[in-house]
C-alpha positions as CSV (number, residue, x, y, z in Angstrom):
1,X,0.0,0.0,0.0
2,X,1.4,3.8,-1.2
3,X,1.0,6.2,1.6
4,X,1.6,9.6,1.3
5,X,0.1,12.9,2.2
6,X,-2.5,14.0,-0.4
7,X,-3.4,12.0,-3.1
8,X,-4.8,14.1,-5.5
9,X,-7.1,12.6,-8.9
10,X,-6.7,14.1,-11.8
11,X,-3.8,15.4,-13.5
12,X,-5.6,18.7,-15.4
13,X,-4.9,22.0,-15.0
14,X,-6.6,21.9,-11.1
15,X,-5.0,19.1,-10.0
16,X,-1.7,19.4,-11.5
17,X,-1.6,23.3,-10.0
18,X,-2.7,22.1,-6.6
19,X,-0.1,19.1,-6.5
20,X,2.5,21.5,-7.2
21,X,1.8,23.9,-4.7
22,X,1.6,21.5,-1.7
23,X,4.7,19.6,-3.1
24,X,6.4,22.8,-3.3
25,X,5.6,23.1,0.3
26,X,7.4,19.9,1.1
27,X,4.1,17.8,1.2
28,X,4.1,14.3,-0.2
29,X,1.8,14.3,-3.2
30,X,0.8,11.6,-5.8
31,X,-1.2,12.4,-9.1
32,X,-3.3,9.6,-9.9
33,X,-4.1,10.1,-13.8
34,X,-6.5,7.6,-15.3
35,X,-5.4,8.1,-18.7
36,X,-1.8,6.8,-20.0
37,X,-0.9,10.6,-20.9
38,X,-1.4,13.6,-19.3
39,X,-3.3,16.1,-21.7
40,X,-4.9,13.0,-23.6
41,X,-7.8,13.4,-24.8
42,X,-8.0,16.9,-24.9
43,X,-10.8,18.0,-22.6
44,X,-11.8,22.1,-24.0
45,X,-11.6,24.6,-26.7
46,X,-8.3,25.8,-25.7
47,X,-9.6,29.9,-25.1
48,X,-7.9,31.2,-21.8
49,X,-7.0,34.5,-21.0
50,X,-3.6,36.1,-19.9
51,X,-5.1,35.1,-16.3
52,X,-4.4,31.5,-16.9
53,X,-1.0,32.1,-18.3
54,X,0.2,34.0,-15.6
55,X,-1.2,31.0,-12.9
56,X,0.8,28.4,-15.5
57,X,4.1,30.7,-15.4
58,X,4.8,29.9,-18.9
59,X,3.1,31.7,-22.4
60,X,5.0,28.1,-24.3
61,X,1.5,26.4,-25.0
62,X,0.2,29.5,-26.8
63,X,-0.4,29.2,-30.1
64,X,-2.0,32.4,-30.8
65,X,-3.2,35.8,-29.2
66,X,-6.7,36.7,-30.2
67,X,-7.8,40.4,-30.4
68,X,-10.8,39.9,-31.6
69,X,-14.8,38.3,-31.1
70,X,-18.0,38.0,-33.3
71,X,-21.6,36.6,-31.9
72,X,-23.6,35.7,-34.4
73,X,-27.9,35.4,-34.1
74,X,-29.7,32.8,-35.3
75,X,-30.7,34.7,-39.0
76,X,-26.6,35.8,-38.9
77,X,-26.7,39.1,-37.8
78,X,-23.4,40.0,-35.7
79,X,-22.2,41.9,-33.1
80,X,-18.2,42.5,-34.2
81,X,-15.5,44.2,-31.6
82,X,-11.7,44.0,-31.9
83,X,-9.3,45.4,-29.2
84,X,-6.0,46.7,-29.6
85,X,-4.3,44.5,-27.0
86,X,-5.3,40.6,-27.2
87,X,-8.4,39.3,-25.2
88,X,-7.6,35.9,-25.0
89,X,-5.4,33.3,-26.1
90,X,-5.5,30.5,-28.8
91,X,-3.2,27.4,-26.7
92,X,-2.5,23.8,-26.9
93,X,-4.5,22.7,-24.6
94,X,-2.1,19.0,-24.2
95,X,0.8,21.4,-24.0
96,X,-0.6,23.0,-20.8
97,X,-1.4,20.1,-18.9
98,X,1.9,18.9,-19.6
99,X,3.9,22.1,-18.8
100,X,1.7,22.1,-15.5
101,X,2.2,18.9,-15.0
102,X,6.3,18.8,-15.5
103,X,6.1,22.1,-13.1
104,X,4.4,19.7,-10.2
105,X,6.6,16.6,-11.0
106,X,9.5,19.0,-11.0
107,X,8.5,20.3,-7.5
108,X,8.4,16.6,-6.1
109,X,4.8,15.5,-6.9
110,X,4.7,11.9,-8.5
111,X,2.4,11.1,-11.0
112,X,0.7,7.8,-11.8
113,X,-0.5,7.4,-14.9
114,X,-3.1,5.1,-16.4
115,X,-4.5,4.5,-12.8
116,X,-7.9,4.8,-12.1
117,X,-9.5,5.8,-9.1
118,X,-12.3,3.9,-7.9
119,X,-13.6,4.1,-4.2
120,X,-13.0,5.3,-0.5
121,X,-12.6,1.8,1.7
122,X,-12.3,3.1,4.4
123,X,-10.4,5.3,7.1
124,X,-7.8,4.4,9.5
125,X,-5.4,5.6,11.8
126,X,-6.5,9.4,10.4
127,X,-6.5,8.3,7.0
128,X,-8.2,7.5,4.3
129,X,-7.7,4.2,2.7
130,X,-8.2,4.2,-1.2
131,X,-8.5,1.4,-3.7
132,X,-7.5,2.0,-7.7
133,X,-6.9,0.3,-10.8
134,X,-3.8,-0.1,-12.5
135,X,-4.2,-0.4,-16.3
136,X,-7.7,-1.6,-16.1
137,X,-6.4,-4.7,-14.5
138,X,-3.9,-4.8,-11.7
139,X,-6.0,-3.3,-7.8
140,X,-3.2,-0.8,-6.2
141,X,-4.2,0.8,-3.2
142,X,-3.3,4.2,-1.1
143,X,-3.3,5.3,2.5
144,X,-3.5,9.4,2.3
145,X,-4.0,12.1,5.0
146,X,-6.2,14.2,2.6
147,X,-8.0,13.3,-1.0
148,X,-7.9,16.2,-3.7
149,X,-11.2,15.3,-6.2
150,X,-10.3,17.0,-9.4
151,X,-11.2,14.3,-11.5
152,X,-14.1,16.4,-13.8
153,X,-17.7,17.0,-14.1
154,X,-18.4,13.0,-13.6
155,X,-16.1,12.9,-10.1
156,X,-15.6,9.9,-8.6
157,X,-14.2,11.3,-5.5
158,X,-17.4,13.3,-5.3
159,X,-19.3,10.4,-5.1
160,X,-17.3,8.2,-3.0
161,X,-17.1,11.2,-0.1
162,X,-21.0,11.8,-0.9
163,X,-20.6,15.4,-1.8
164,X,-23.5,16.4,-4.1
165,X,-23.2,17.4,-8.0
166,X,-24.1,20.3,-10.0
167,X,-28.0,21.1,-11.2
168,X,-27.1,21.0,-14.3
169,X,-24.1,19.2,-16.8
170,X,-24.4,20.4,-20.3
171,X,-23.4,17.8,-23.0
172,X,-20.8,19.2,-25.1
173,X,-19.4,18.1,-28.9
174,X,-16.4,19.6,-30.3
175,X,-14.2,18.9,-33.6
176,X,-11.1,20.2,-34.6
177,X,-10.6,20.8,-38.2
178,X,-7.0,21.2,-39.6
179,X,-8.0,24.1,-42.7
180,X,-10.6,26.8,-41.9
181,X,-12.2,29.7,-43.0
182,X,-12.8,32.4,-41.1
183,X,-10.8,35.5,-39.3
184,X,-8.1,34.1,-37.5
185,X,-7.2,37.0,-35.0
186,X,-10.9,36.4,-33.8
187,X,-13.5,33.9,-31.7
188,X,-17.4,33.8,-33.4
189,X,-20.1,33.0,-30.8
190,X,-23.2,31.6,-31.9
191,X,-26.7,31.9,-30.6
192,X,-29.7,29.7,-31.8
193,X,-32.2,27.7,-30.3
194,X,-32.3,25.2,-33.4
195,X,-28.4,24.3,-32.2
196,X,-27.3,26.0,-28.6
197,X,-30.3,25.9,-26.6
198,X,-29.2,26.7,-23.4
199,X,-25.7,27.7,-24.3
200,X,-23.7,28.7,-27.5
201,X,-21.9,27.0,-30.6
202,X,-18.2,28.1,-31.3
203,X,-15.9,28.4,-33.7
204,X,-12.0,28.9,-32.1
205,X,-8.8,29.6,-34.8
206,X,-6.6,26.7,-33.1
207,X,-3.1,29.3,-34.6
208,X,-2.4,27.0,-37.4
209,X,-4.8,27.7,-39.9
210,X,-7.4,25.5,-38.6
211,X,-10.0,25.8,-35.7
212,X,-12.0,24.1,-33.0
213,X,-15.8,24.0,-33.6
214,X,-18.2,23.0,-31.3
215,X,-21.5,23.3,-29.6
216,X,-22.8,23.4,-25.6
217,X,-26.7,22.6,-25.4
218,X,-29.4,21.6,-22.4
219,X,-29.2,18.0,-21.9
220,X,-32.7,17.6,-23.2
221,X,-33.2,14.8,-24.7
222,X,-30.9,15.8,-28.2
223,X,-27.7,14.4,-28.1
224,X,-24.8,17.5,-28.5
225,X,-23.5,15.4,-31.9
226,X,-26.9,16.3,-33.3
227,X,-26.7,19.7,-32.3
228,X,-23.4,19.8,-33.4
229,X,-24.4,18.7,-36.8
230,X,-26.9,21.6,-36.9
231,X,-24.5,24.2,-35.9
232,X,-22.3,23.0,-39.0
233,X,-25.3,22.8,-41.4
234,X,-25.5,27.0,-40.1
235,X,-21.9,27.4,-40.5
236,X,-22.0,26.5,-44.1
237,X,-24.5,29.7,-44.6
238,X,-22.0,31.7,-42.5
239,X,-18.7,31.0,-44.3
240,X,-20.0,30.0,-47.4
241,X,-18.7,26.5,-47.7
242,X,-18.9,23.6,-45.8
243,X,-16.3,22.5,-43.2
244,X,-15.0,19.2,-43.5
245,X,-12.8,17.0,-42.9
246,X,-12.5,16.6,-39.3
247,X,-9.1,15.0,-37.6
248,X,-10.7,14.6,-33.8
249,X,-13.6,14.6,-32.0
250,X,-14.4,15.3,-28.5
251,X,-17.8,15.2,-26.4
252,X,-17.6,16.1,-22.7
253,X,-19.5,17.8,-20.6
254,X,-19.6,20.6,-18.4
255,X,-21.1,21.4,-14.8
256,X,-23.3,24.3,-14.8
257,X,-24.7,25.4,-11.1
258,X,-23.7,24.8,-7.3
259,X,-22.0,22.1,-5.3
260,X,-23.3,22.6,-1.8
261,X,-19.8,21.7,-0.3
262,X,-16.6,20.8,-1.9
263,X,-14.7,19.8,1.3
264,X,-15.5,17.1,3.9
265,X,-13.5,15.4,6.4
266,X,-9.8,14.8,4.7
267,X,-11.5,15.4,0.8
268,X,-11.6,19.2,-1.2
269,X,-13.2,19.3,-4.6
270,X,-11.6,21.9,-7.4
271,X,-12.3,22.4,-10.7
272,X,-14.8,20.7,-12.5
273,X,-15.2,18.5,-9.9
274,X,-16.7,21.4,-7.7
275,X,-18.8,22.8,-10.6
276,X,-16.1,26.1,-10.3
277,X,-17.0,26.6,-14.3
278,X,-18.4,29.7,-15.4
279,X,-22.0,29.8,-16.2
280,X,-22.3,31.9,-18.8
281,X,-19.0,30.5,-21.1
282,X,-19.2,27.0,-19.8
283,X,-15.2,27.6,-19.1
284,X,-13.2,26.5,-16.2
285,X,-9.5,26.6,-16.9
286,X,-8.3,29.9,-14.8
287,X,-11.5,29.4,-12.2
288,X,-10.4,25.9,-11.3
289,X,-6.3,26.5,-11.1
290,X,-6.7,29.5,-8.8
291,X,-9.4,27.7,-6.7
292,X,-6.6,25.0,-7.0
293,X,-4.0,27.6,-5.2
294,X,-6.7,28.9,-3.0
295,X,-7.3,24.5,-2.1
296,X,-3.3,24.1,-1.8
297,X,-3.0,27.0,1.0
298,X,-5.6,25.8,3.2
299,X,-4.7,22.1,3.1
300,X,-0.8,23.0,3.7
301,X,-2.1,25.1,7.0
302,X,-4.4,21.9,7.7
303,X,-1.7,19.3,7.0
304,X,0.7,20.9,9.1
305,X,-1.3,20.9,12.2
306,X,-2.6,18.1,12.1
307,X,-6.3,18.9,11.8
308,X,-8.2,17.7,8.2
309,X,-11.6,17.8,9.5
310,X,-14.4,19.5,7.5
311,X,-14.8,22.2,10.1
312,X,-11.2,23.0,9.5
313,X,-11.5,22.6,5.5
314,X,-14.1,24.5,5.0
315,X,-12.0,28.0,5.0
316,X,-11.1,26.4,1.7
317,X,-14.9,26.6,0.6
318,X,-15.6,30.0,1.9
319,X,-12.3,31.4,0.4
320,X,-12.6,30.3,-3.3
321,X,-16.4,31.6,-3.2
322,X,-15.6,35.4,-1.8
323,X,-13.4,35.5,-4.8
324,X,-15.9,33.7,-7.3
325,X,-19.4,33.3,-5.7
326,X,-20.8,36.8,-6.9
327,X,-19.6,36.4,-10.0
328,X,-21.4,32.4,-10.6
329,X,-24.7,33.9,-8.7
330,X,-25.2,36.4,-11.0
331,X,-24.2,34.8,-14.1
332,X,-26.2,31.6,-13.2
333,X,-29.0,34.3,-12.7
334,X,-28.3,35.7,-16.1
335,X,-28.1,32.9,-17.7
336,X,-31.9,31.8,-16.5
337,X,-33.2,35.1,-18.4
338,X,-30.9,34.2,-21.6
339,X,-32.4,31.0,-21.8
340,X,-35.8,31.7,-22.1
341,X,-35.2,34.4,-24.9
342,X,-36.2,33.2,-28.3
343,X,-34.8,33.0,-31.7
344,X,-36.7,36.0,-32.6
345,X,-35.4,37.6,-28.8
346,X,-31.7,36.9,-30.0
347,X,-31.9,38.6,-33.2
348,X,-33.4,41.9,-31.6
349,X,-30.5,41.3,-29.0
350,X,-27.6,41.0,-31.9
351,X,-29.3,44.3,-34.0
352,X,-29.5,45.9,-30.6
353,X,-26.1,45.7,-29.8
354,X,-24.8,46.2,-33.2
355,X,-26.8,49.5,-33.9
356,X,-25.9,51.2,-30.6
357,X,-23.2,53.1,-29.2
358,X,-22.0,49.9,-26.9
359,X,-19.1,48.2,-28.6
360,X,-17.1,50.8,-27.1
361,X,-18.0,49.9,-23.6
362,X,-17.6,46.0,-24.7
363,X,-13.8,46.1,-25.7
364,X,-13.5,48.9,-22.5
365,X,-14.6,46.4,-20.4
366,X,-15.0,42.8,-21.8
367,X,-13.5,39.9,-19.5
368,X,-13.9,36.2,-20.4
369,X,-13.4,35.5,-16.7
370,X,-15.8,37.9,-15.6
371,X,-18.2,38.5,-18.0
372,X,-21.0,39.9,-15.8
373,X,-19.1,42.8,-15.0
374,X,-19.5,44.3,-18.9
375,X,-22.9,42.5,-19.1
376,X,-24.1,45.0,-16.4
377,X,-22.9,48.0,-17.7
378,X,-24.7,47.6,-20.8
379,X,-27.8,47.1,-19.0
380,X,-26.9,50.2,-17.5
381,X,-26.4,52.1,-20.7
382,X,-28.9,50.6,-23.1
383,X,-32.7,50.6,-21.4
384,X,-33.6,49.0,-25.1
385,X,-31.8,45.9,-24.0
386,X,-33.5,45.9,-20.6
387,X,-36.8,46.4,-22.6
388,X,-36.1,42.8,-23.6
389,X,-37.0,41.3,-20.7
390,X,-37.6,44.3,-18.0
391,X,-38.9,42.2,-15.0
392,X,-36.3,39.5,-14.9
393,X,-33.4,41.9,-16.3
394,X,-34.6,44.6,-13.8
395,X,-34.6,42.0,-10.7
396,X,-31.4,40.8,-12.1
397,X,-29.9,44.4,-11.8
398,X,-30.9,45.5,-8.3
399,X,-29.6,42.2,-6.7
400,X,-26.4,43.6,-5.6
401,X,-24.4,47.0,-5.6
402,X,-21.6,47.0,-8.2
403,X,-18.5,45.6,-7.7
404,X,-14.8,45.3,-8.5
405,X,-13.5,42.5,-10.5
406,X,-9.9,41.2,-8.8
407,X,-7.0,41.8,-10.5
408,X,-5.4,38.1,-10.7
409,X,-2.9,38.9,-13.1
């Protein structure tokens, strides 16, 4: 039996961030990785802003700065801004894990890869005894002081501490596509009920000519590939010719809504394990590695004295939401109203936006991490987009005094 410290499950951009932090600290910390590489399969679109960069340390998995976004309505109108500085960033999504990865190996964490979690046996002697699988065939086991969950939106550690799961998990489908057309210094956003109910579809440059195209959706029945299929039937009309010739696939999906608690006695949740995903973008990258540092500093106060009870964890659970709880309530809040607008509603949005004097306040103030932020100062400048929905977007409004988003970077 391997005993060590923290074992923590999952070797993305959460976990790999909080093993290096606590093996910095001069914990003992295994990875267990239930895929034979780390990065593989690649789990998102690969958009992050210079937030997540400066978390990672390293700019090496960018591929491409993006300066630029379009959203597009159901009958194709657009809303088009471009800013002088970049907005986001185009990366390798299997170069970051690694590089995040490498960092936490490099600061003593060892990583086991293609072991696969699969249930709490029991505790002992202030421990928790783990059981695992070894290439799908050989059972390993682990005696750890504290469990880090950061195994995704389908957690297994979740479940095997009984910590509850999101309201909602949106199926995703995403392929990439090795030639594209379309501006490649900007994202396009699509709205339509016929293929993004309850989300959007996307279409990412991927830096080398190509681009990542994909679809989020309520899990209503539809499967995402069919929505998926509509979205490229749509982006045929958009570009003009049909996209084809697809070299991957992924389908995935993502947790949209609240965990009650992502800590317990000797277990913290991050990342898409704890649902810390942004509501309105369905991304999680920089929202689950700095809920990962937050995670590492209260479990290296908790390790050290001796004391991983859930009364003592639970600073961990506070912490990460002052820094991202107003920001999820009012998106998730936001995101109700959005999904009851219509096809019709979306195109009045779209003209809205593009015949006003607002794209000036939307490259002022846009922030993919913080979207709400901009969101509310439009509502606060345009009463013909409140006119949309004037109850709910009115409520929505007076819920809280405005606020400051941090500056992470």
């Amino acid at each position: 039996m391997e005993r060590v410290d923290v074992l923590v499950v999952g070797a993305g951009p959460a976990g790999s961030t909080v093993a290096y932090r606590l093996a910095k600290a001069g914990h003992d910390v295994r990875v267990l990785e239930e895929h034979r590489q780390v990065g593989h399969p690649v789990q998102c679109a690969g958009l992050v802003s210079k937030r997540v960069l400066d978390l990672a340390g390293s700019h090496a998995s960018v591929r491409k700065p993006v300066h630029g976004a379009a959203v597009f309505g159901p009958s194709l109108g657009s809303v088009e801004f471009r800013a002088p500085e970049p907005r986001a960033y185009s990366i390798d999504r299997a170069s970051l894990d690694l590089e995040l990865a490498d960092r936490a190996a490099r600061a003593g964490a060892r990583f086991d890869t293609g072991v696969r979690f699969d249930r709490r046996r029991e505790d002992r002697d202030g421990r928790v005894v783990l059981e695992a699988t070894r290439d799908g065939a050989t059972p390993v086991e682990y005696s750890a002081r504290l469990v880090v969950g950061a195994d995704g939106v389908a957690s297994t550690v979740a479940r095997a501490f009984r910590l509850r799961r999101p309201v909602e998990i949106l199926p995703a489908f995403e392929a990439e596509f090795p030639r594209s057309p379309g501006d490649t210094d900007r994202v396009e956003v699509y709205l339509s009920n016929a293929f993004a109910p309850g989300l959007f579809g996307w279409w990412i440059p991927d830096g080398q000519g190509g681009a990542r195209v994909g679809v989020a959706a309520n899990a209503d029945g539809t499967s995402a590939r069919h929505y998926y299929d509509r979205l490229v039937v749509y982006l045929s009309r958009r570009f003009g010719t049909p996209l084809t010739s697809p070299t991957s696939y992924l389908a995935s999906g993502i947790p949209i809504g609240n965990v009650p608690r992502t800590y317990g006695d000797r277990v913290l949740l991050v990342g898409d394990a704890a649902a810390q995903v942004k509501p309105l973008s369905g991304g999680g990258i920089f929202t689950g590695m700095r809920s990962a540092e937050i995670a590492a500093g209260i479990a290296d106060g908790a390790l050290r004295a001796g004391d991983l009870s859930s009364s003592r964890l639970e600073e961990y659970d506070r912490a990460w939401r002052r820094e991202f709880g107003e920001e999820f309530g009012r998106a998730l809040a936001l995101r109700r109203i959005f999904t009851r607008l219509t096809d019709a509603d979306l195109d009045r949005l779209i003209e809205t936006l593009r015949s006003s004097e607002l794209l000036g306040t939307i490259v002022a103030f846009g922030d993919i991490d913080f979207p709400t932020h901009v969101v509310r100062r439009l509502l606060g400048e345009s009463p013909s987009l409140v006119r949309l929905m004037p109850k709910a977007l009115g409520a929505w409004l007076r819920s809280r005094p405005e606020y400051q988003v941090p500056d992470l970077a």
